[in-house]
N, C-alpha and C positions, 0 to 999 in steps of 0.2 A: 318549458317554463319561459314566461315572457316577464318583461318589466309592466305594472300596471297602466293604467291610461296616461298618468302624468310623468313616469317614472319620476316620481316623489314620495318622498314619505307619508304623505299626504294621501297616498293609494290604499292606506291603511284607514277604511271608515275610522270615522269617530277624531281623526290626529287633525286639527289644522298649524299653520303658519304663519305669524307674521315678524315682520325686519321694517327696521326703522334705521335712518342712518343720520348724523350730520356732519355734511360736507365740509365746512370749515377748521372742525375738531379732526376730522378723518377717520372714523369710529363707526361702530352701530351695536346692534342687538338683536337679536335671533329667539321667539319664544313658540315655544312645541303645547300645544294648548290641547288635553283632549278633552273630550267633549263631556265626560264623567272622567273623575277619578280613574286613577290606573294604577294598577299596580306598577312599582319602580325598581330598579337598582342599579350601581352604578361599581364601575371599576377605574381606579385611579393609576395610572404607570407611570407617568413624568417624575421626574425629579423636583419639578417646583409648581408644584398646583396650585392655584386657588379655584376656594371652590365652597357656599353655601349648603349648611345642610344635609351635606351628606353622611354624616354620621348616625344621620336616623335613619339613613334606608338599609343600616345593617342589621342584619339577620334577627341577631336577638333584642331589635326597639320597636315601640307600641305602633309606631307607624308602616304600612308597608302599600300607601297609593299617596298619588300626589295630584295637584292640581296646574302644576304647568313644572315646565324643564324651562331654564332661563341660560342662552349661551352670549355672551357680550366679551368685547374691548375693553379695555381701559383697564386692563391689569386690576388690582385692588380697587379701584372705584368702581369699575366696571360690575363691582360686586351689587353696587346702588339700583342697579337695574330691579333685582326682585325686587326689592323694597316698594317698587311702582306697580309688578304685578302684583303682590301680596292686599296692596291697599285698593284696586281694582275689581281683583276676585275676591275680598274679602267684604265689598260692600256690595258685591253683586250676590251676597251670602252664601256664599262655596266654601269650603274648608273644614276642616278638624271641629268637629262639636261636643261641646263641654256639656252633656245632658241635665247635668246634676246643678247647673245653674241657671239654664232657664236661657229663654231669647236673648235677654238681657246683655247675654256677654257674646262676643261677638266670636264668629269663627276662625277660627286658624287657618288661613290656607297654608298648604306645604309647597313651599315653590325652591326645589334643589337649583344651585346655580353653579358654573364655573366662567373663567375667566381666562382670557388670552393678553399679552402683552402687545397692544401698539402705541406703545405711547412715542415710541423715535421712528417716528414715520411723518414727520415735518407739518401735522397740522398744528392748528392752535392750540395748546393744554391750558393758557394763560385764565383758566376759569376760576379759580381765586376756590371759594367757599362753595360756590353749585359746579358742580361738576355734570354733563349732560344725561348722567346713566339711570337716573331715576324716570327723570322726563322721556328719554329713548326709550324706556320698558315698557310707560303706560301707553305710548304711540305703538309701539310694534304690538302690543297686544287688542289694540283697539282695532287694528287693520289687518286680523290673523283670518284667516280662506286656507281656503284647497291649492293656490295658484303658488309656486315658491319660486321668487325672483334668486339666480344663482350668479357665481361671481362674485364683481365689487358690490355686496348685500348683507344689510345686517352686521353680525357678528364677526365676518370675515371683509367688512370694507374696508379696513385700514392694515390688513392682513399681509406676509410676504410668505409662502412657500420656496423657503430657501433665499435663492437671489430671483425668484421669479413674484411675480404677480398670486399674493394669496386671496384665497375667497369663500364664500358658502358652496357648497354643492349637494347633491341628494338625486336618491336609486333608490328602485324598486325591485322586486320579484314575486312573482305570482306562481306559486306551486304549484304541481299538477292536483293534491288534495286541493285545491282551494283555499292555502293561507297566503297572508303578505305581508314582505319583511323590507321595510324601507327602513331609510339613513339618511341621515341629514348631518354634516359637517363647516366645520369652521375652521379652515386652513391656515394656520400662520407657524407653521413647523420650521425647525431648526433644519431638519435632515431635507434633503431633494426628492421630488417627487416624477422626475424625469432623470434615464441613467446617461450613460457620458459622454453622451452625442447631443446630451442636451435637448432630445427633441421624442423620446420615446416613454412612453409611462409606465412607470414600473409598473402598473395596473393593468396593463395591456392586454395578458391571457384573460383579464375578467371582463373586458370589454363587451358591450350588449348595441349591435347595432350602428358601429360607428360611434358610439353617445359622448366622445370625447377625441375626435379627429380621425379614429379609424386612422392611426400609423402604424399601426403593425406592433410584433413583437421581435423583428431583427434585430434591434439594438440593442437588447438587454442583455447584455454583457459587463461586468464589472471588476475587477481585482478586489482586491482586500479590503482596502483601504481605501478605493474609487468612492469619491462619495456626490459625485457629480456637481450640481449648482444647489449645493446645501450651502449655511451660513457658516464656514469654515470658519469665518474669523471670530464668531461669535462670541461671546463672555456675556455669562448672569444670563438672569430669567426672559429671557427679549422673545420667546416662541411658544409653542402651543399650540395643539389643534384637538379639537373640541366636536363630539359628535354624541347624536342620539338615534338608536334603536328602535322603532316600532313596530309590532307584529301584534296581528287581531290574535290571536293565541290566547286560551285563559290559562295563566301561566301562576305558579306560587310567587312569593319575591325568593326565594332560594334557586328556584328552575329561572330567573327572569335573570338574575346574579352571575351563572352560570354562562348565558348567552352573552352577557356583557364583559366575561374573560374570554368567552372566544373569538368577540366578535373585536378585541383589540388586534386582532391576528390582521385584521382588513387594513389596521395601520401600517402594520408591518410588510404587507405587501403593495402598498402603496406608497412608502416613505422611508429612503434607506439617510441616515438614522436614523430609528425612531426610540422615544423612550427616553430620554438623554437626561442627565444630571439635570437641564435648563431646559425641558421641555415637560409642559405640567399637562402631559396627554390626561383627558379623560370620555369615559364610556358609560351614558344613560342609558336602558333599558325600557322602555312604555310597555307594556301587554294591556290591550282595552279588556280578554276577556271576551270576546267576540264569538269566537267559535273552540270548542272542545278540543281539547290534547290529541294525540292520536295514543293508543298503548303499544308498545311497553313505553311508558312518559320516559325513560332515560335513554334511549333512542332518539324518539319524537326532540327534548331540547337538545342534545348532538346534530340533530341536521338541522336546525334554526339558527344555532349560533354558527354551526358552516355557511348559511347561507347569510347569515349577516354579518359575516367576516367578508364574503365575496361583494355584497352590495355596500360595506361601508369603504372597500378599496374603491371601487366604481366611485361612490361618490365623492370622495377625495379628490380623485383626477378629472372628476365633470367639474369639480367647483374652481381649480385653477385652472385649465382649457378655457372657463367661460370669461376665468377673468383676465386673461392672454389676451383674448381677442376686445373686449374690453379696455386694455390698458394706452 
């Protein structure tokens, strides 16, 4: 098994990308765009989430596909961003259709969103009444492709991974049956994502190719209570790291839900602590529906969500390595 052409999640037909940032604010926006309707789900672990939406992609509500995943900055405002794709895909006539009313009324697009906290990260917040996350969403959706800029990008531009440099990152993997399971993340976690040498990644045994400095896995040693270049001193919601799922798989939203409790595993081995009272971890799921289950299907989603636990470690550690070298 190899990473696909881009090792992006983007190696998944049908998923593109775009990120939009402003420099001045120290912010951006990250939107997962597929090309139809997808089936969704999502898993929530942090202690302080925010997050759009996602109350309808539980199991027993009318909705179960969506028309973009929206990941941005800006804490609670950051929430502003859908609102830019919703009104985007909503006149480009995508969305939830009311039949019994006619053309008339216009369509609902479903666009789940979450949010990470940069706002003490020294850019300008001084934006009074317009705050940039509306305009950031209609930009990053206008310039979404196959091509995914990682690092300082997007959702993860004003990001910190502990006391390091946080950022966007994304992996892929291409099965020996012919499916693929890419990731795409937004780094701005409380806990460390290198152990106590400060220079190894705890993601290190999933490394593919070097795709994140090829340093090895000798340093990974830690006590108890090592918790490397985490934000130790931290207090309140200031972290978060924010990732989405895609896999061509034609998956239920119960089998896609499934994948997105396992696939927080990929945090956990990526980010020692992860999950914390003040980290509003969360996990999208996309299935386009591409290509058929394999049987027995409760098998088939156990090795999906293993393998996108391994690809959303990988891409946690590609997206701060990219923005190390970067800073």
């Amino acid at each position: 098994m190899r990473p696909g052409l881009r090792n992006a999640i983007t190696d998944v037909g049908g998923i593109r990308v775009g990120q939009a940032q402003d420099l001045a604010v120290v912010t951006g926006v990250t939107v997962i765009v597929p090309d139809a309707p997808a089936v969704c789900a999502v898993d929530v672990r942090g202690g302080g989430p925010g997050t759009r939406e996602t109350d309808a992609l539980a199991l027993n509500t009318l909705v179960d596909r969506v028309d973009a995943i929206v990941l941005s900055g800006g804490s609670v405002y950051g929430l502003a961003a859908a609102d830019g794709v919703c009104a985007a895909i909503g006149q480009a006539g995508r969305g939830y259709r009311f039949p019994q009313f006619g053309a008339e009324v216009p369509a609902a697009p479903v666009i789940p969103a979450a949010i990470l906290f940069d706002l003490a990260n020294g850019g300008d917040k001084s934006w009074g009444e317009d705050p940039p996350y509306r305009r950031l969403g209609r930009q990053a959706l206008e310039v979404a492709g196959v091509e995914v800029s990682q690092g300082r990008a997007g959702a993860g531009f004003g990001a910190m991974a502990g006391q390091l440099p946080g950022g966007v990152g994304t992996a892929s993997i291409v099965t020996q049956d012919g499916l693929t399971i890419g990731a795409i993340a937004a780094v701005n976690s409380f806990g460390s994502v290198v152990a106590g040498d400060g220079r190894t990644f705890w993601a290190a045994p999933y490394e593919v190719d070097g795709e994140f400095g090829g340093r090895g896995s000798a340093g990974l040693t830690a006590a108890a209570d090592d918790w490397g270049l985490s934000k130790a001193s931290a207090d309140g919601p200031v972290n978060t790291t924010l990732a989405c799922i895609a896999v061509d798989a034609e998956l239920t939203k119960a089998e896609a839900q499934r994948i997105a409790v396992m696939a927080q595993d990929g945090m956990a081995r990526a980010i020692r602590p992860i999950h914390a009272p003040f980290d509003g971890d969360v996990v999208f799921v996309l299935a386009t529906g591409a290509k058929p289950l394999a049987e027995p299907r409760p098998l088939a989603v156990a090795r999906l969500g293993a393998f996108a636990a391994d690809v959303l470690a990988r891409a946690i550690a590609r997206g701060v390595y990219e923005a190390q070298s970067q800073a």
